[in-house]
C-alpha positions as CSV (number, residue, x, y, z in Angstrom):
1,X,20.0,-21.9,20.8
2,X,20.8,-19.5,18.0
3,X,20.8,-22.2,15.6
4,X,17.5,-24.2,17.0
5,X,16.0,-20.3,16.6
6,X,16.9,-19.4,13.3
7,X,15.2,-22.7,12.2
8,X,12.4,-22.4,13.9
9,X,11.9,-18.5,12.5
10,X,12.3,-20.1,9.0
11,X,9.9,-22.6,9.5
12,X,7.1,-20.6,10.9
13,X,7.8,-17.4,8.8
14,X,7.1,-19.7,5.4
15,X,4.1,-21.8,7.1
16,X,2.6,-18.4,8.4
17,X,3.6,-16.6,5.0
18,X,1.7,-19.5,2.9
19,X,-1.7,-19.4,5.2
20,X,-1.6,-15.5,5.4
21,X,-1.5,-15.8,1.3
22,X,-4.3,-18.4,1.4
23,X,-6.3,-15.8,3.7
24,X,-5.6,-12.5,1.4
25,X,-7.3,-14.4,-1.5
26,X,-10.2,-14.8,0.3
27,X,-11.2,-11.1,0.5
28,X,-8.4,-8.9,0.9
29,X,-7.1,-9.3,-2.8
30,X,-10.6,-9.7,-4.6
31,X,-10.8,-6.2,-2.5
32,X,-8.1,-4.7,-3.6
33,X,-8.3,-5.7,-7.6
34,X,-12.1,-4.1,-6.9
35,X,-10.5,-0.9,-5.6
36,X,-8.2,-0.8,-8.5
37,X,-11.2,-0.7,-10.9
38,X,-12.1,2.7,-9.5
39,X,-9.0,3.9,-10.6
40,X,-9.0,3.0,-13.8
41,X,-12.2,4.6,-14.2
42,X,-11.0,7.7,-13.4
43,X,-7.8,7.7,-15.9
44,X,-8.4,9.9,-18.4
45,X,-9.3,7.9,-21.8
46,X,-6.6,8.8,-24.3
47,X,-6.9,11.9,-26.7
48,X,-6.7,10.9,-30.7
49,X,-3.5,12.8,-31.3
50,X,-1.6,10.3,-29.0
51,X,-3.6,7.4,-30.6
52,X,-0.4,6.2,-32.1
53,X,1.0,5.2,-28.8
54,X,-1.0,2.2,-28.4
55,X,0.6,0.7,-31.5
56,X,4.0,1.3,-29.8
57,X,6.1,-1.7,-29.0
58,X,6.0,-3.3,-25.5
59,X,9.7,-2.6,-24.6
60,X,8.9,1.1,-24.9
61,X,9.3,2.8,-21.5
62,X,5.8,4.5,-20.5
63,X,7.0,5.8,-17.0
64,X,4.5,3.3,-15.2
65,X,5.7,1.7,-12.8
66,X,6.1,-2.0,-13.1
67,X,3.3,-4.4,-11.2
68,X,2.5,-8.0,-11.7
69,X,0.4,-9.2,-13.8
70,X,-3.5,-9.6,-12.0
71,X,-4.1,-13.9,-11.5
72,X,-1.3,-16.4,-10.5
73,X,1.8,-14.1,-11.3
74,X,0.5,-11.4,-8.6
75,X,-0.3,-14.4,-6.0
76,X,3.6,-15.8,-6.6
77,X,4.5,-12.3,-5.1
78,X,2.5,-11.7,-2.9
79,X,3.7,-15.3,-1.1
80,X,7.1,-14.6,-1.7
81,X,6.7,-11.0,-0.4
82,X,4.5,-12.9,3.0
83,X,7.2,-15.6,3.4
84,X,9.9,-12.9,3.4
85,X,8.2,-10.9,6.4
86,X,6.9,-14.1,8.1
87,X,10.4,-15.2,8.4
88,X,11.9,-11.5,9.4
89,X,8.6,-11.2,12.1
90,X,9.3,-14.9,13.4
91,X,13.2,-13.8,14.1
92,X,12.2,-10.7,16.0
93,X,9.8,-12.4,17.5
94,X,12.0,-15.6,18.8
95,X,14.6,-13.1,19.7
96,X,11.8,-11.4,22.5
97,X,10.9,-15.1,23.5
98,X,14.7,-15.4,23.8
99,X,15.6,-11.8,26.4
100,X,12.5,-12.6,28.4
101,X,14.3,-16.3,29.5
102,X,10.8,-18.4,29.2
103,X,10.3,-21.4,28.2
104,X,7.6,-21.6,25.5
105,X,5.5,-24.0,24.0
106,X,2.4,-24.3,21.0
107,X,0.1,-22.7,23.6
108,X,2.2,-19.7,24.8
109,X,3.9,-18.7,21.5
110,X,0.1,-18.3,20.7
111,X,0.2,-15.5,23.2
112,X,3.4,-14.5,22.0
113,X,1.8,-14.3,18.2
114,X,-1.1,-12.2,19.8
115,X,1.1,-9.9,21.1
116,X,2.9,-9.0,17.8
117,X,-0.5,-8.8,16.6
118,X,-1.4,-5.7,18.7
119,X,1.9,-4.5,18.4
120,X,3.0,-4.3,14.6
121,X,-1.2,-4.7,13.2
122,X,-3.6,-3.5,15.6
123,X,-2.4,-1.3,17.7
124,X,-1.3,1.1,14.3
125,X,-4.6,0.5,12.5
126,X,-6.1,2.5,15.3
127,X,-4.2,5.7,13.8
128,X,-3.5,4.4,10.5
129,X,-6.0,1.6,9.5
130,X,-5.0,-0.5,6.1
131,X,-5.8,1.8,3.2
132,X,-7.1,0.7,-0.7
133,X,-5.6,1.9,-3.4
134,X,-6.7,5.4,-4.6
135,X,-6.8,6.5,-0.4
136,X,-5.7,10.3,0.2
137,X,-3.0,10.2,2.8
138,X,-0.6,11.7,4.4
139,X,3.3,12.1,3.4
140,X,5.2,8.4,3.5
141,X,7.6,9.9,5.7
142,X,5.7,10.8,8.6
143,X,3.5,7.6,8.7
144,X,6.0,5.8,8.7
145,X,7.3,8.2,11.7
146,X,4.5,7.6,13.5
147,X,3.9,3.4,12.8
148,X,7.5,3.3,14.4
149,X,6.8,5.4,16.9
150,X,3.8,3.1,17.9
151,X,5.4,0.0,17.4
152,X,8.2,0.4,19.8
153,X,6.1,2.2,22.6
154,X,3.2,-0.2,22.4
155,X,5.7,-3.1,22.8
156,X,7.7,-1.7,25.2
157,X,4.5,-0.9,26.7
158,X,3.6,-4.6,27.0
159,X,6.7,-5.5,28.2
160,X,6.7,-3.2,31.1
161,X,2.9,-4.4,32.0
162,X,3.6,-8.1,31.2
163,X,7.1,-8.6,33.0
164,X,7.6,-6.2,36.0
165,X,5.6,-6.7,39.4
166,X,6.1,-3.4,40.8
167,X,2.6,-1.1,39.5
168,X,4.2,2.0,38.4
169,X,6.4,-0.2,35.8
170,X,2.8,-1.2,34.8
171,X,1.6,2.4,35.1
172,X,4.2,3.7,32.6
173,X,3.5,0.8,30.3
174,X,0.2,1.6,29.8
175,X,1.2,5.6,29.6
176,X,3.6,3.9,27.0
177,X,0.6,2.6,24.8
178,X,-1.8,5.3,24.9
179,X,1.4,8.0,23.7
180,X,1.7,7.6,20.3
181,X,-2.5,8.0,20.1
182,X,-2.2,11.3,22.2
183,X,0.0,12.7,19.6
184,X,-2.2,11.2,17.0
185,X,-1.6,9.9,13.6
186,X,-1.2,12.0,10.6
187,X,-4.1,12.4,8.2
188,X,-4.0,14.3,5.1
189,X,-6.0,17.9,5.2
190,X,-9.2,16.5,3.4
191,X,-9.8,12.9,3.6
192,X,-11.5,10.3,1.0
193,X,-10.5,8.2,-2.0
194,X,-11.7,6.5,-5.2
195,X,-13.1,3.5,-3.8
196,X,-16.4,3.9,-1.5
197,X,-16.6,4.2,2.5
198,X,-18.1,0.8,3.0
199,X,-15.4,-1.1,0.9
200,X,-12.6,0.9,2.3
201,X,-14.0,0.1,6.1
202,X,-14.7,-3.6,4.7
203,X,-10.7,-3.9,3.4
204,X,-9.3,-3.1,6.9
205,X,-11.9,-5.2,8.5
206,X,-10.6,-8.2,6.2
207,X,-6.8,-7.1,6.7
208,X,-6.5,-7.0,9.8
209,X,-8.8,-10.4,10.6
210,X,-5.8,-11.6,7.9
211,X,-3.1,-9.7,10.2
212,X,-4.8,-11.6,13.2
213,X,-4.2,-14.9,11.4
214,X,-0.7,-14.5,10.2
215,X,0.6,-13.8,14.0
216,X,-1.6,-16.7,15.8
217,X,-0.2,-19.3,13.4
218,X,3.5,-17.4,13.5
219,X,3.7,-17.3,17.4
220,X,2.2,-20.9,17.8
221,X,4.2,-22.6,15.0
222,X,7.4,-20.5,16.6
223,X,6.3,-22.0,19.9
224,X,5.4,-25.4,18.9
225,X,8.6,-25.5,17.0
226,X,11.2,-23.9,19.1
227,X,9.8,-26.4,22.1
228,X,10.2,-29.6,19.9
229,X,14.2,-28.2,18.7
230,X,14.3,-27.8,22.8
231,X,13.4,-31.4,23.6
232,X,15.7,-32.9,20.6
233,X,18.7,-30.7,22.0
Protein backbone atom coordinates (compact mmCIF):
# COMPACT_ATOMS: atom_id res chain seq x y z
CA UNK A 1 0.00 0.00 0.00
CA UNK A 2 2.84 2.31 0.96
CA UNK A 3 4.59 1.54 -2.07
CA UNK A 4 1.42 1.64 -4.58
CA UNK A 5 1.08 5.35 -2.61
CA UNK A 6 4.28 6.73 -2.92
CA UNK A 7 3.91 6.01 -6.74
CA UNK A 8 0.93 7.33 -7.20
CA UNK A 9 1.91 10.77 -5.16
CA UNK A 10 4.88 10.92 -7.60
CA UNK A 11 2.93 10.53 -10.52
CA UNK A 12 0.24 13.00 -9.79
CA UNK A 13 2.57 15.61 -7.98
CA UNK A 14 4.69 15.98 -11.53
CA UNK A 15 1.40 15.72 -13.87
CA UNK A 16 -0.36 18.29 -11.53
CA UNK A 17 3.10 20.33 -11.15
CA UNK A 18 3.46 20.48 -15.18
CA UNK A 19 -0.43 21.64 -15.88
CA UNK A 20 -0.29 24.14 -12.84
CA UNK A 21 3.01 25.53 -14.76
CA UNK A 22 1.10 25.52 -18.01
CA UNK A 23 -1.82 27.57 -16.13
CA UNK A 24 0.68 30.26 -14.37
CA UNK A 25 1.86 31.22 -17.85
CA UNK A 26 -1.29 32.04 -18.81
CA UNK A 27 -1.86 35.07 -16.55
CA UNK A 28 -0.39 34.63 -13.30
CA UNK A 29 3.33 35.04 -14.50
CA UNK A 30 2.63 37.74 -17.34
CA UNK A 31 1.06 39.31 -13.92
CA UNK A 32 3.67 39.07 -11.94
CA UNK A 33 6.62 40.16 -14.54
CA UNK A 34 3.93 43.38 -14.94
CA UNK A 35 4.02 43.98 -11.20
CA UNK A 36 7.71 43.80 -11.20
CA UNK A 37 7.89 46.65 -13.72
CA UNK A 38 6.41 48.94 -11.01
CA UNK A 39 9.24 48.26 -9.04
CA UNK A 40 11.68 48.98 -11.15
CA UNK A 41 10.20 52.22 -11.67
CA UNK A 42 10.45 53.18 -8.40
CA UNK A 43 14.36 52.27 -7.91
CA UNK A 44 16.18 55.13 -7.67
CA UNK A 45 18.22 55.77 -11.13
CA UNK A 46 21.88 55.70 -10.09
CA UNK A 47 23.76 58.95 -8.99
CA UNK A 48 27.01 59.86 -11.42
CA UNK A 49 29.56 59.38 -8.59
CA UNK A 50 28.70 55.52 -8.53
CA UNK A 51 28.61 55.51 -12.43
CA UNK A 52 31.68 53.37 -12.33
CA UNK A 53 29.82 50.48 -10.93
CA UNK A 54 28.09 49.60 -14.06
CA UNK A 55 31.46 48.85 -15.64
CA UNK A 56 32.16 46.40 -12.78
CA UNK A 57 32.61 42.90 -13.62
CA UNK A 58 29.67 40.34 -13.31
CA UNK A 59 31.16 38.16 -10.57
CA UNK A 60 31.17 41.26 -8.27
CA UNK A 61 28.79 40.71 -5.42
CA UNK A 62 26.07 43.61 -5.40
CA UNK A 63 24.00 42.24 -2.36
CA UNK A 64 20.90 41.36 -4.68
CA UNK A 65 19.65 38.60 -4.20
CA UNK A 66 19.95 36.01 -6.87
CA UNK A 67 16.55 35.42 -9.26
CA UNK A 68 16.26 33.69 -12.60
CA UNK A 69 16.55 35.06 -15.46
CA UNK A 70 12.83 36.45 -16.96
CA UNK A 71 11.79 33.74 -20.24
CA UNK A 72 12.46 29.96 -20.25
CA UNK A 73 15.13 29.87 -17.33
CA UNK A 74 12.34 31.37 -14.81
CA UNK A 75 9.63 28.81 -16.29
CA UNK A 76 12.39 25.65 -15.63
CA UNK A 77 11.97 26.83 -11.92
CA UNK A 78 8.96 27.59 -11.49
CA UNK A 79 8.09 23.69 -12.78
CA UNK A 80 10.62 22.24 -10.85
CA UNK A 81 9.61 24.41 -7.79
CA UNK A 82 5.45 23.10 -8.81
CA UNK A 83 6.61 19.44 -9.34
CA UNK A 84 8.37 19.50 -5.92
CA UNK A 85 5.06 20.64 -4.04
CA UNK A 86 2.76 18.65 -6.35
CA UNK A 87 4.52 15.57 -5.20
CA UNK A 88 4.82 16.70 -1.26
CA UNK A 89 0.79 17.84 -1.51
CA UNK A 90 -0.11 14.42 -3.33
CA UNK A 91 1.72 12.41 -0.32
CA UNK A 92 -0.17 14.30 2.40
CA UNK A 93 -2.94 14.06 0.48
CA UNK A 94 -2.80 9.99 -0.19
CA UNK A 95 -1.86 9.73 3.37
CA UNK A 96 -5.68 11.38 4.51
CA UNK A 97 -7.18 9.04 1.68
CA UNK A 98 -5.13 6.36 3.48
CA UNK A 99 -6.56 7.15 7.76
CA UNK A 100 -10.02 7.68 6.50
CA UNK A 101 -10.03 3.70 5.08
CA UNK A 102 -12.05 4.58 1.70
CA UNK A 103 -11.74 3.34 -1.26
CA UNK A 104 -11.21 6.00 -3.98
CA UNK A 105 -11.33 6.32 -7.46
CA UNK A 106 -10.91 9.26 -10.55
CA UNK A 107 -14.22 10.72 -9.35
CA UNK A 108 -13.72 10.85 -5.58
CA UNK A 109 -10.02 11.87 -5.42
CA UNK A 110 -11.63 14.89 -7.37
CA UNK A 111 -13.40 15.60 -4.17
CA UNK A 112 -10.45 14.72 -2.32
CA UNK A 113 -8.43 17.51 -4.59
CA UNK A 114 -11.32 20.00 -3.87
CA UNK A 115 -10.88 19.63 -0.38
CA UNK A 116 -7.11 20.44 -0.31
CA UNK A 117 -8.14 23.18 -2.36
CA UNK A 118 -10.17 24.95 0.44
CA UNK A 119 -7.90 23.79 2.81
CA UNK A 120 -4.17 24.83 1.84
CA UNK A 121 -5.65 27.77 -1.17
CA UNK A 122 -8.93 29.08 -0.45
CA UNK A 123 -9.74 28.94 2.78
CA UNK A 124 -6.19 31.24 3.55
CA UNK A 125 -6.79 33.70 0.69
CA UNK A 126 -9.87 34.73 2.65
CA UNK A 127 -7.28 36.26 5.39
CA UNK A 128 -4.28 36.40 3.31
CA UNK A 129 -5.16 36.55 -0.49
CA UNK A 130 -1.99 35.86 -2.99
CA UNK A 131 -0.02 39.17 -2.96
CA UNK A 132 2.29 40.82 -6.19
CA UNK A 133 5.40 41.82 -5.65
CA UNK A 134 5.83 45.36 -4.11
CA UNK A 135 2.52 44.36 -1.58
CA UNK A 136 2.95 45.94 2.15
CA UNK A 137 2.49 43.12 4.48
CA UNK A 138 2.77 41.94 7.56
CA UNK A 139 5.87 40.23 9.33
CA UNK A 140 6.71 36.52 7.63
CA UNK A 141 6.50 35.10 10.96
CA UNK A 142 3.07 35.71 11.87
CA UNK A 143 1.55 34.88 8.44
CA UNK A 144 2.93 32.16 8.35
CA UNK A 145 1.46 31.67 12.12
CA UNK A 146 -1.69 32.27 11.08
CA UNK A 147 -1.82 30.20 7.30
CA UNK A 148 -0.86 27.15 9.73
CA UNK A 149 -3.18 27.90 12.03
CA UNK A 150 -5.87 27.89 9.20
CA UNK A 151 -4.79 25.03 7.48
CA UNK A 152 -4.98 22.58 10.21
CA UNK A 153 -8.31 23.94 11.73
CA UNK A 154 -10.03 24.20 8.46
CA UNK A 155 -9.03 20.57 7.71
CA UNK A 156 -9.67 19.28 10.80
CA UNK A 157 -12.77 21.10 10.45
CA UNK A 158 -13.73 19.12 7.31
CA UNK A 159 -12.87 16.13 8.76
CA UNK A 160 -15.07 16.41 11.75
CA UNK A 161 -18.15 17.61 9.33
CA UNK A 162 -17.32 15.03 6.64
CA UNK A 163 -16.70 11.83 8.78
CA UNK A 164 -18.66 11.84 12.10
CA UNK A 165 -22.52 11.32 12.20
CA UNK A 166 -23.19 12.62 15.53
CA UNK A 167 -24.17 16.81 14.88
CA UNK A 168 -22.05 18.34 17.53
CA UNK A 169 -18.84 16.68 15.87
CA UNK A 170 -20.21 18.64 12.93
CA UNK A 171 -21.04 21.63 15.10
CA UNK A 172 -17.39 21.86 16.27
CA UNK A 173 -16.12 21.38 12.79
CA UNK A 174 -17.65 24.17 11.48
CA UNK A 175 -16.61 26.25 14.86
CA UNK A 176 -13.29 24.78 13.71
CA UNK A 177 -13.40 26.66 10.23
CA UNK A 178 -14.74 29.89 11.07
CA UNK A 179 -11.63 30.22 14.20
CA UNK A 180 -8.78 31.19 12.58
CA UNK A 181 -11.12 34.15 10.66
CA UNK A 182 -12.46 35.22 14.20
CA UNK A 183 -8.94 35.89 15.22
CA UNK A 184 -8.32 37.35 11.82
CA UNK A 185 -5.33 37.56 9.68
CA UNK A 186 -2.54 39.97 10.16
CA UNK A 187 -2.34 42.99 7.99
CA UNK A 188 0.29 45.51 8.12
CA UNK A 189 -0.73 49.12 9.79
CA UNK A 190 -1.27 50.93 6.40
CA UNK A 191 -2.04 48.78 3.48
CA UNK A 192 -1.14 49.20 -0.50
CA UNK A 193 1.68 48.41 -2.84
CA UNK A 194 3.41 49.40 -6.16
CA UNK A 195 1.29 47.65 -8.46
CA UNK A 196 -2.50 49.08 -8.85
CA UNK A 197 -5.73 47.69 -6.96
CA UNK A 198 -7.26 46.18 -9.96
CA UNK A 199 -4.15 44.16 -10.98
CA UNK A 200 -3.42 43.19 -7.47
CA UNK A 201 -7.34 41.93 -7.15
CA UNK A 202 -6.81 40.41 -10.86
CA UNK A 203 -3.43 38.29 -9.67
CA UNK A 204 -5.38 36.54 -6.80
CA UNK A 205 -8.30 36.09 -8.94
CA UNK A 206 -5.90 34.27 -11.53
CA UNK A 207 -3.93 32.34 -8.62
CA UNK A 208 -6.30 30.97 -7.02
CA UNK A 209 -8.42 29.81 -10.33
CA UNK A 210 -4.54 28.25 -10.92
CA UNK A 211 -4.62 26.91 -7.11
CA UNK A 212 -8.20 25.44 -8.07
CA UNK A 213 -6.62 23.57 -11.05
CA UNK A 214 -3.50 22.23 -9.54
CA UNK A 215 -5.79 20.31 -6.66
CA UNK A 216 -8.71 18.97 -9.22
CA UNK A 217 -6.06 17.37 -11.38
CA UNK A 218 -3.80 16.34 -8.09
CA UNK A 219 -6.79 14.68 -6.25
CA UNK A 220 -8.22 13.01 -9.51
CA UNK A 221 -4.90 11.78 -11.01
CA UNK A 222 -4.15 10.54 -7.10
CA UNK A 223 -7.51 8.85 -7.34
CA UNK A 224 -7.47 7.58 -10.81
CA UNK A 225 -4.01 6.31 -10.06
CA UNK A 226 -4.02 4.87 -6.67
CA UNK A 227 -7.41 2.82 -7.94
CA UNK A 228 -5.59 1.37 -11.07
CA UNK A 229 -2.20 0.28 -8.53
CA UNK A 230 -5.39 -1.20 -6.37
CA UNK A 231 -6.78 -3.31 -9.20
CA UNK A 232 -3.06 -4.50 -10.40
CA UNK A 233 -2.31 -5.48 -6.64
Amino acid sequence: MIRNLLLAAIAAGMLAGVVATATQAVRVIPLILHAETYETAEAPAASPTHAHDAAAPANVHDGEAWAPEDGLERLAYTLLANIIAGVGFACVLGAAIMFSNRRVSLKTGAVWGAAGFLVFSLAPALGLPPELPGTEAAGLTVRQGWWLLTVVSTAAGLAFIAFPRRVWFKALGVALMVLPHVIGAPHPETHGGLAPGALAAEFAVASLVTAAVFWVVLGSTLGGFLERLGRTA
